[in-house]
N, C-alpha and C positions, 0 to 999 in steps of 0.2 A: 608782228609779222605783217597784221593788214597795212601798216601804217609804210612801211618799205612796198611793198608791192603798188600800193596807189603811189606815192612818191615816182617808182620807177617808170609805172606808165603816163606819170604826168608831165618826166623830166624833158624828153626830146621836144614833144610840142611847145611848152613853155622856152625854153631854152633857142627855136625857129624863131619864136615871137617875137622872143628878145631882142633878138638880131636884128629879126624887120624892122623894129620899132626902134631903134636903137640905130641904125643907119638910115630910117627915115626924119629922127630927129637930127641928126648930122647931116642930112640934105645927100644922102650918097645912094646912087640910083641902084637899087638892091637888085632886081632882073640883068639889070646889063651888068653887074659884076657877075651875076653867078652866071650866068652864060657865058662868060670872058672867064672864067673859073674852070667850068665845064669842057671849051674849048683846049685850054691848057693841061688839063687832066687826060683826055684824050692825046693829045698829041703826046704826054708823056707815057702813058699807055704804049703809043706807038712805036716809040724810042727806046722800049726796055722791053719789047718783044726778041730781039736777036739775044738779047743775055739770059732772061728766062729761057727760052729754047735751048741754049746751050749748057746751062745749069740741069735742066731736067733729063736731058741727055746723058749728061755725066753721072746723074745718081742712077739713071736706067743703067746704065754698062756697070756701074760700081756692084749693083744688085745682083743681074744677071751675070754675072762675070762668079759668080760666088766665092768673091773679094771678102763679101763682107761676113759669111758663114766663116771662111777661114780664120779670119781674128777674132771673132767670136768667141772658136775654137781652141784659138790660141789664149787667149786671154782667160778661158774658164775656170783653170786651176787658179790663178790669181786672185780673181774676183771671188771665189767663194770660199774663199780663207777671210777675206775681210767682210763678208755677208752680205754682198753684191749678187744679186739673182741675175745668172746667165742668159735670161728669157729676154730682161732686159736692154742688155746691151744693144742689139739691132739698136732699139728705139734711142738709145743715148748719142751713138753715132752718127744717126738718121737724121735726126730733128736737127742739129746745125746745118744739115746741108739743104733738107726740105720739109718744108711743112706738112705738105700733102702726104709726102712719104710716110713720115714720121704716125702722121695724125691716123693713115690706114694701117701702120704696125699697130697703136695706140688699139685700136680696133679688133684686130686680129688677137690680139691678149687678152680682152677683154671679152671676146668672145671666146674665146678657147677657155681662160682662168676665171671668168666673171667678175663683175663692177667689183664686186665686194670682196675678192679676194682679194691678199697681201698684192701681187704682182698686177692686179687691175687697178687698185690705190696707188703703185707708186707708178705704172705707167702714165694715170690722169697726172699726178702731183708733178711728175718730171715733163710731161707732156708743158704746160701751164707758166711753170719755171724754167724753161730754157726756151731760147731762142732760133729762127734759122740766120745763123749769123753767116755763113757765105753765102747764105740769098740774098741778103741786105748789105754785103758787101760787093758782089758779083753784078748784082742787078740794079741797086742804086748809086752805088760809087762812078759805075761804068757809064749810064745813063749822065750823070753829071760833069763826066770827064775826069773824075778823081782818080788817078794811077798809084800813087803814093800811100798803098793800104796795108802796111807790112802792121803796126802800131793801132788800128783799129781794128785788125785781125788778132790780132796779140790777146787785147782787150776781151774783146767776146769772145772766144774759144775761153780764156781765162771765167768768164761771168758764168758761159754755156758749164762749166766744169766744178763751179761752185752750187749752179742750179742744180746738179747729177746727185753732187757730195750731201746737199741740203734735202733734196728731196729726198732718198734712201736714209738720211737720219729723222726727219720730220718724220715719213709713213713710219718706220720703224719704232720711233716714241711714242706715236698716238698709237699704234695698230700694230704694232710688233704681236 
């Protein structure tokens, strides 16, 4: 275990060095890329402020709207026939849309049910294992000009739904 933990605080630094040294042996002026880096980061930053604003907006009213209590709701007799914890759901629905949302239901479970109960296991596990896939389609696609996202939405809601499917058999096999 010591040997992983020095590793890991040795990787980032080595890893800079590398770089420097490794684009100063290729004669490539390392300051002025990452500054011309840094500029480009920014201005993308800048560019994908109107679609996060608008994404975070949409999970706000989704929430307060109590959209999301009612399928919840809806969904509970179903889900706890096949051994799906109702507590969860919020967060399985959440976390494709936001992270942040997600990562505070994530929170709210864990302090209500504690780390180490069943329902704090598979909130981390499922937390970890799925993605905010209409963040990264909504916000990077849009930024980029990409219109054409019916098939990479497909995709991830499909991936998001195998993360759900895997994490509730994973915690359940270790920790059932």
């Amino acid at each position: 275990m010591a040997a992983v933990t020095t590793i890991s605080t040795w990787l980032v630094p080595c890893l800079i060095a590398f770089i420097l040294l490794y684009g100063t042996i290729k004669k490539v002026p390392s300051y002025e890329a990452f500054v011309e880096g840094g500029k480009e980061g920014f201005s993308l930053a800048v560019s994908i402020m109107p679609f996060l604003v608008g994404m975070l907006a949409a999970v706000g009213v989704f929430r307060a709207s109590g959209a999301m209590d009612a399928l919840v709701h809806l969904l509970q007799p179903l889900l706890s026939a096949v051994g799906f914890p109702a507590q969860v759901v919020p967060l399985a629905l959440l976390r494709p849309i936001s992270g942040t949302g997600a990562l505070g239901l994530m929170a709210d479970l864990i302090r209500t049910y504690g780390a180490d109960s069943f329902i704090g296991r598979l909130a981390s596990v499922m937390q970890g294992s799925t993605d905010t896939t209409f963040y990264v389609v909504t916000v990077y696609f849009g930024a980029v000009g990409i219109h054409r996202i019916g098939d990479a939405l497909k995709v991830g809601l499909l991936a998001d739904l195998c993360g759900v499917i895997c994490a509730v058999w994973i915690v359940t096999l270790v920790f059932g």
